[in-house]
N, C-alpha and C positions, 0 to 999 in steps of 0.2 A: 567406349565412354560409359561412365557408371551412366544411371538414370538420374534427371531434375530432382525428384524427392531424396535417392541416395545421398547425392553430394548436397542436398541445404541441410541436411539430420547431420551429414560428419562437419559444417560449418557451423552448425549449431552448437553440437555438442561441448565444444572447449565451454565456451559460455553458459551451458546448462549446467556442467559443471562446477562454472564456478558461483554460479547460482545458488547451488546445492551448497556447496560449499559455507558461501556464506552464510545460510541460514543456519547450518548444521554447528558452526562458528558460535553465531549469536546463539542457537538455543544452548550448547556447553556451557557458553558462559554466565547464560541466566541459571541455567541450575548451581555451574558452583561457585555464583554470588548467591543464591537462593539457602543452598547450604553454609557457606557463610555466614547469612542471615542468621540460621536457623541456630548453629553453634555459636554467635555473636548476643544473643534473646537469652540461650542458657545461661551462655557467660557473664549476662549481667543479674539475672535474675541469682543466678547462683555467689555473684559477691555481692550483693544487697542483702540475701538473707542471713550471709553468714557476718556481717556487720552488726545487724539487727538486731541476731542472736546471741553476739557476745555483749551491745550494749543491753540486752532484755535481763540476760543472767548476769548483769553488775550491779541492775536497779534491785532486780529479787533478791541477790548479796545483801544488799543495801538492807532490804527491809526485813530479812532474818538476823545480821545482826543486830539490828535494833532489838528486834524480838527478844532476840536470846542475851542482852542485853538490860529490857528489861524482865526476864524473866528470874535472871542472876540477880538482880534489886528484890523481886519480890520474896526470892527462896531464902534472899539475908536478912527478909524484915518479915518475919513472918506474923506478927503481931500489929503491922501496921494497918492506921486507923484506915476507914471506906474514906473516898473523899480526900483522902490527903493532900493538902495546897500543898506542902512541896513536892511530892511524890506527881502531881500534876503540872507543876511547873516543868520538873523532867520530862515529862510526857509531850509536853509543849514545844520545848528546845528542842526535842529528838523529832517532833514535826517537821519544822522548820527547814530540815535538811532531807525532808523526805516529800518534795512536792508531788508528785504523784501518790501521796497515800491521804485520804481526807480524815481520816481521824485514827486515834489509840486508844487503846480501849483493855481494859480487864474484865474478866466474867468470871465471879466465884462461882464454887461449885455447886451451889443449886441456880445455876442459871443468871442471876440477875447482875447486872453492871455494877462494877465496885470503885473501879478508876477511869477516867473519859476525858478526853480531851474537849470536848464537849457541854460537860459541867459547865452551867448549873442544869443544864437545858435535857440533861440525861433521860432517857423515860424508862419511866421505872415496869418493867415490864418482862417476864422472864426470856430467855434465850435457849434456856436448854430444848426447845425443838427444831435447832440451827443444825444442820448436818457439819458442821465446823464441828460443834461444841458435843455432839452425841460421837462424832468418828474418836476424839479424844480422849473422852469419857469412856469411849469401851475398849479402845486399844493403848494399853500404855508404852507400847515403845514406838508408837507414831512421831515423825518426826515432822519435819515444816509440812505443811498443809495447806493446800490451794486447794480452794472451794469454786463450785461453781460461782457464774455473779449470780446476786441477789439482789431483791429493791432493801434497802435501809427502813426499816420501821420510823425511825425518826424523822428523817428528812425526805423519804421516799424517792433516793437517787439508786442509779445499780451501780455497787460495787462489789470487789471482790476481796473474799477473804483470804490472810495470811496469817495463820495462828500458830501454835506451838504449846504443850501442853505446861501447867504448874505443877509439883508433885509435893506432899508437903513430907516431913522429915519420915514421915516414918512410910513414903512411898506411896500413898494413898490419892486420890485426886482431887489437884487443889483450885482445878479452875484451869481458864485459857488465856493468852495473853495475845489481842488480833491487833491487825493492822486494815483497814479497811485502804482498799486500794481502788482508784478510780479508773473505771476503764475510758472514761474518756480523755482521760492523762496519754494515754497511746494512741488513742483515736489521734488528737489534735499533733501528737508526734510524726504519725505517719503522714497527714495528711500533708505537713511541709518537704515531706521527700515526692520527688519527681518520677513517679511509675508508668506515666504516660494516659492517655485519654483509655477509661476502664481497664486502669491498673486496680491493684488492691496489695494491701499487708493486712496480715491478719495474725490473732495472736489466739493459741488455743494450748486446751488442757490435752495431754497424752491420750487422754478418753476420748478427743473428738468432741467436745465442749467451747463454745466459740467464747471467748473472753472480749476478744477486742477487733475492730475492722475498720477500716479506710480503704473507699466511704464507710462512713458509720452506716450500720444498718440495725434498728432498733428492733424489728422482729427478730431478729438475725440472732442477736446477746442473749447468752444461754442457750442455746438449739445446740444437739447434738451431731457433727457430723460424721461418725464413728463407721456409719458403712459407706462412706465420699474416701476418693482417693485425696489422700497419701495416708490414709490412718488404716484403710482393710488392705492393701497388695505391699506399697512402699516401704512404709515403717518398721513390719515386722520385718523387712531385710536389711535395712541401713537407717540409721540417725539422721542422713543426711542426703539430698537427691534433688533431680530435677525431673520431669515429666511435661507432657502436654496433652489437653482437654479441657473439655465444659467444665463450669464451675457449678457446683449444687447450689449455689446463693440466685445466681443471676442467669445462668446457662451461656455465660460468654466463654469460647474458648480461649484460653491462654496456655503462657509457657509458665509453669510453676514449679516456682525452685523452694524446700521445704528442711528446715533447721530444729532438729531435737534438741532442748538446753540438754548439757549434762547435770547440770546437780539439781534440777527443779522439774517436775513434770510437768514440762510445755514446750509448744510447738512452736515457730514462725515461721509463716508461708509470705512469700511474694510472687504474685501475680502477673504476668506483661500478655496484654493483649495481644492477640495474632496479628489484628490490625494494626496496631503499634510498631511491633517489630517487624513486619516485612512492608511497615509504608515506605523507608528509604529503598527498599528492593522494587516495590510498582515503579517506583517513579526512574530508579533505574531501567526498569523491564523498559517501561515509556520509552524515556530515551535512546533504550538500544533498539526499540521495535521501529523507533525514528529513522535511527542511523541505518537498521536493514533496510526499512522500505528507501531510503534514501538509495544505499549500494545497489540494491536491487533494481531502481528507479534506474540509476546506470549502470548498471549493463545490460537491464532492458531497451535503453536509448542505443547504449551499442549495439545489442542485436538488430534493432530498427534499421540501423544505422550499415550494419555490415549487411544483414537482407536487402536493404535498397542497394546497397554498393555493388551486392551482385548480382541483383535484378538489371541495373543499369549496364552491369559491366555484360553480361547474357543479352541484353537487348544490343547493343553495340555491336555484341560479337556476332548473334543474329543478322543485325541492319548490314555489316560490312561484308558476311556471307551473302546476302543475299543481294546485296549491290557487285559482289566481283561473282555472283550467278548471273544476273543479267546483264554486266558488263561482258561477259565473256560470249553468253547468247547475244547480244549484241552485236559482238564484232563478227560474232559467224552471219548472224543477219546481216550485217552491213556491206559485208563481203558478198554474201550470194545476193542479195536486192542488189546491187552494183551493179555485178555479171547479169545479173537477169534483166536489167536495167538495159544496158547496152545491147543485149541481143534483140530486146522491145523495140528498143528505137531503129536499131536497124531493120526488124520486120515491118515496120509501123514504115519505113522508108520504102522499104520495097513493097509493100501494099500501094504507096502514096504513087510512086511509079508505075504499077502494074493498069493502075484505073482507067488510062487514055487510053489504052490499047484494050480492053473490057468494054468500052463505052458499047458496042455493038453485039455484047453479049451478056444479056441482062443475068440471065441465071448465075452465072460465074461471079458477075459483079457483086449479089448478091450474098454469096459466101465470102465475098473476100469482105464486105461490109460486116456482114456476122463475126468472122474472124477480128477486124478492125476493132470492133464493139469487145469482142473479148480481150484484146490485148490493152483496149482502154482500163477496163478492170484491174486487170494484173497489174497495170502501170500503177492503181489505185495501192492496191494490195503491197506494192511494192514500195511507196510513197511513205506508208505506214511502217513497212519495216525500216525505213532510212529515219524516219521520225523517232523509232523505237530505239536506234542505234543511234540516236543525238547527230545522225551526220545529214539531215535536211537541213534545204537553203530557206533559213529565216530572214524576213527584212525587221527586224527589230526597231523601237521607233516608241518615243516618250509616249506611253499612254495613260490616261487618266481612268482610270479605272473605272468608277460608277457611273461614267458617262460612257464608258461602252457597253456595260453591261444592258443599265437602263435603255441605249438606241436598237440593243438585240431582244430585248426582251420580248417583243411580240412575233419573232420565230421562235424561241425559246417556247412562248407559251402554245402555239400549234403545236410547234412536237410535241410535248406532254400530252396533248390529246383533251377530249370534251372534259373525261370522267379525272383529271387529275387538276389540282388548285397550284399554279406557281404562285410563291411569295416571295416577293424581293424585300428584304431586309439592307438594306444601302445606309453605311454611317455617314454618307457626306459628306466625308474629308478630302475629298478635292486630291487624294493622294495618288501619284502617278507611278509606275513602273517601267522600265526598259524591257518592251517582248513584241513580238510579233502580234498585233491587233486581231489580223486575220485566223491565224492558228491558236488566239485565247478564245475567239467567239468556236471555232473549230473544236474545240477543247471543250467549254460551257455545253455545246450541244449535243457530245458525244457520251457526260456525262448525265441531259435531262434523259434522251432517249435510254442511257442503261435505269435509272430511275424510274424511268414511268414504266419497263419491262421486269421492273421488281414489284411492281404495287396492278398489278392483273384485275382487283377490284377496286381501284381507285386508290386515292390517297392527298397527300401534299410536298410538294417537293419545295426547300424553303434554299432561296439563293442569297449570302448575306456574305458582307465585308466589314471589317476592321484593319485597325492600326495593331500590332503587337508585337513584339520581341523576337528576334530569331531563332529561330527554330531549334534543336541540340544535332551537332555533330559538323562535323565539316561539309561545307559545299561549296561552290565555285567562286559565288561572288567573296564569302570571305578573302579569300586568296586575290582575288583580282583589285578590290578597292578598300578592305579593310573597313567601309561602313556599314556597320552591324545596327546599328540603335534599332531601325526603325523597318518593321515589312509590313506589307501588304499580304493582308490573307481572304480569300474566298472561300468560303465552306458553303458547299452543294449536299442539300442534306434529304433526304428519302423518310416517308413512314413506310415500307416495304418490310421485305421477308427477313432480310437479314443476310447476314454469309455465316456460317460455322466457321470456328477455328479453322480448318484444314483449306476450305477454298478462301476465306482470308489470305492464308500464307501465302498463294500462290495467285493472288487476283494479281498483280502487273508481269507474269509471268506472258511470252506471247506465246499465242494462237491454243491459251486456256479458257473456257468458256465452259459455261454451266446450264447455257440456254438450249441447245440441239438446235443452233443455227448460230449464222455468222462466224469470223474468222479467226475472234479471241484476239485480235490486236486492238481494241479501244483503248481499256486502261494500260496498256505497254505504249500506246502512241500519247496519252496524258503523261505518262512517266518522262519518254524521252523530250516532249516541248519543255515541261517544266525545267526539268535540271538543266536543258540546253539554252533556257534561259535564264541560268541559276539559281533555280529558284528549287524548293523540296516539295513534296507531295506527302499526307498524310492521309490515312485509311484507316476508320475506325467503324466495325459493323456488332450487330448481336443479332443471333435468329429473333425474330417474332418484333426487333425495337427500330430494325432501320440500319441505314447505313448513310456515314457523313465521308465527303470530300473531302479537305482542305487542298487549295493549291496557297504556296506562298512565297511570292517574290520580293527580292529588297525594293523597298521606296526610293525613288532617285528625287534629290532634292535640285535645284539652281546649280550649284556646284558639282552634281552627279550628272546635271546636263552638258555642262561644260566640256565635261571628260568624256561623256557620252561617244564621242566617233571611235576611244578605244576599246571599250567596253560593247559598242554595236558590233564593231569588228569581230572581237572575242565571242559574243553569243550567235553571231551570223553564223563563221566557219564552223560552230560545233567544238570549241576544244573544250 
């Protein structure tokens, strides 16, 4: 037979398994929902900016043709007056259609404002040290031009410029033709699209020059982010990408998806929080870390569940060995006490004869006395093993329990001796059992004396009854009357040494003993009264804490008395 620990690890093991299992389950499938996640963040960040991107480069369309539009009016009127109302009116209507641009605007070529949307209100104030109007001035095949933003001298708002050079007939430079664009035209665009709690779009020059952000961030307009990812590693290898990392504005990390226009030098970035995009994943993680500890909760119940099945099923198979061991010691003792029995009573006769004819011979008589005296013994010894072998003649007889206990109790308390404290604990319940009166006080007594021989330097030995449930496994009275509800228990309890595991096992074994005297039949002659009056006996010890009794027999009610002469019958003869 394997060893206890071998076989509970290979009962285990299926369940440890699937243990594993499970968890190894949930964790697969948080990483590839996690991955999911991760590729689902790109995937939107990456169709948000290329939307962005092509609405950013239709608004820019937008306002270079205007430009080269009116720059085709200026190159055909080259003589027109500064100021011109209608030349301003045009200027006006081409506003109109360009809400994101706050004004239009001409700069002759020494700097100062010719035509303005603006007018009257124009300041007259030179421009030629506008990096707009100097990049024009000195490059003639420049073509659209995004300028950083700037504050407006006039109204002191930031916008950004969009210009495109005049050239007059003979090539020479005739001035600029701008469109002042508002970057909070984009701000208040982006901030109606939905990027999530510390999202962003941002809108920037090829150089790494911020033009526009949501949120708006006013230090932020005009900074360069030229050495910030995507404009030093990204850019130089694709137009177009996605990445993840801290942001240089705020140091939040996100997923940032990044859009080159083609025909205009500008960037649009959007941003999605980490916290954004993997919040549907926590709260999945949550749930599924629910659903494991839940699996896990059960088949941790079923292992509970199957280790008590086979605790219980091991203690049974225990309790039934060790009932067909003493059943079988039993029947050899009940056999040889028999024989031995018979041959007592006939020496014990022929002694009882031998004595008239001795009367005149004291010495002789005297050994036959001593002899007498010894086979009184043996008949004792022998009494014990027919007790032990359930086959003694019990007069069984309705007793009331704590009123025998309570009428014995002060031989009970001699035995235990000066140095020991009996305490009776008695529930009062007035509750009777079917057993032999005589051989329970016999029983109570055989267990104070082993109790007060475990407590050497005194102690308390505590004698106590209750009502409670029957006991687990089959015993006689089930089989006989089928009334289970209700027994009678006595537990005889010791503060003593204790028994180890091993002399445990074997305490109602006969003539085992741990004392180096007596006969070792006490608890084997407890064993056979109880179950001979169907009743079970339980043993429960610890070195160093004590050792508790229980004896526990069914409760006979009114109706169990009734029936009582077949049931006396039954626990008389022993079956």
């Amino acid at each position: 037979m394997r060893p206890r620990s071998a076989r509970f690890g290979f009962s285990l093991a299926p369940a440890v398994v699937l243990a594993l299992g499970i968890v190894l389950l949930g964790a697969l499938e948080l990483m590839q929902s996690y991955n999911e996640r991760v590729g689902r963040g790109e995937e939107n960040a990456r169709n948000l900016v290329h939307v962005l991107a092509e609405q950013t480069e239709r608004t820019f369309q937008a306002v270079d043709f205007t430009l080269l539009g009116l720059r085709e009016a200026l190159t055909a009127a080259p003589d027109l007056p500064e100021n011109d109302a209608r030349f301003r009116d045009a200027l006006k209507e081409r506003l109109k259609a360009l809400p994101y641009v706050r004004a239009l605007y001409v700069i002759g070529p020494d700097g100062l404002i010719t035509h303005d949307t603006d007018y009257p209100s124009t300041p007259r104030v030179t421009l030629a040290d506008r990096p707009y109007f100097k990049a024009h001035q000195e490059d003639p095949s420049l073509g659209l031009q995004i300028g950083p933003p700037l504050r407006s001298r006039s109204v002191n708002v930031w916008f950004v410029s969009f210009s495109r050079r005049i050239n007059r007939p003979d090539g020479s430079f005739g001035g600029i033709v701008v469109a002042a664009v508002e970057p909070r035209y984009f701000e208040e665009f982006y901030r109606n699209l939905s990027v999530g709690e510390n999202g962003f779009i941002a809108l920037l020059l090829r150089d790494g020059t911020l033009l526009a952000r949501s949120p708006a961030s006013e230090e932020a307009i005009g900074r360069s982010y030229a050495a910030a990812e995507p404009f030093y590693t990204y850019l130089s290898r694709s137009s177009q990408g996605v990445f993840w990392g801290a942001s240089p504005v705020d140091r939040t990390i996100r997923v940032t998806a990044y859009h080159a226009l083609g025909t205009t030098p500008a960037v649009v970035l959007v941003g999605l929080a980490q916290q954004t995009v993997f919040q549907p994943w926590r709260e999945h993680a949550v749930m599924e870390a629910i659903s494991t500890a839940v699996l896990l909760g059960l088949v941790g119940a079923l292992i509970v569940l199957v280790q008590r099945s086979r605790r219980r099923e091991q203690a049974e198979q225990e309790r039934l060995s060790r009932a067909q061991r003493l059943e079988g010691l039993g029947r050899i003792a009940g056999g040889i006490a028999h024989d031995l029995g018979n041959t007592i009573r006939i020496m014990q006769s022929t002694f009882l004869l031998l004595r008239p004819s001795l009367a005149d011979r004291p010495d002789t008589l005297s050994l036959v006395d001593e002899a007498d005296q010894a086979l009184k013994g043996a008949r004792a010894m022998i009494e014990r093993l027919l007790a032990f072998a359930r086959r003694q003649d019990l007069r069984p007889e309705v007793t009331v329990i704590d009123e025998r206990i309570a009428g014995f109790a002060p031989i009970l308390r001699q035995a235990a001796g000066p140095r020991i404290a009996l305490d009776l604990k008695l529930a009062g319940m007035g509750s009777a059992a079917l057993l032999d009166p005589v051989q329970l006080e016999a029983t109570l007594l055989n267990l104070v004396l082993n109790a007060r021989d475990a407590m050497p330097d005194g102690g308390i030995i505590t004698v106590a009854t209750e009502i409670t449930a029957p006991p687990p496994g089959p015993v006689a009275f089930h089989r006989m009357s089928g009334r289970d509800e209700r027994w009678v228990r006595i537990s005889v309890t010791d503060t003593g040494i204790g028994m180890p595991p091993a002399v445990l096992e074997r305490a109602f074994d006969p003539f085992f003993t741990t004392k180096g005297h007596g006969n070792g039949l006490g608890l084997s002659q407890v064993l056979g009264f109880v179950q001979q009056s169907a009743g079970d006996v339980q043993l429960e010890s610890e070195e160093g804490r004590g050792t508790t009794v229980r004896l526990m027999f069914p409760a006979v009610t009114g109706e169990d008395q009734t029936d009582g002469r077949r049931v006396r019958s039954a626990i008389g003869s022993g079956e």
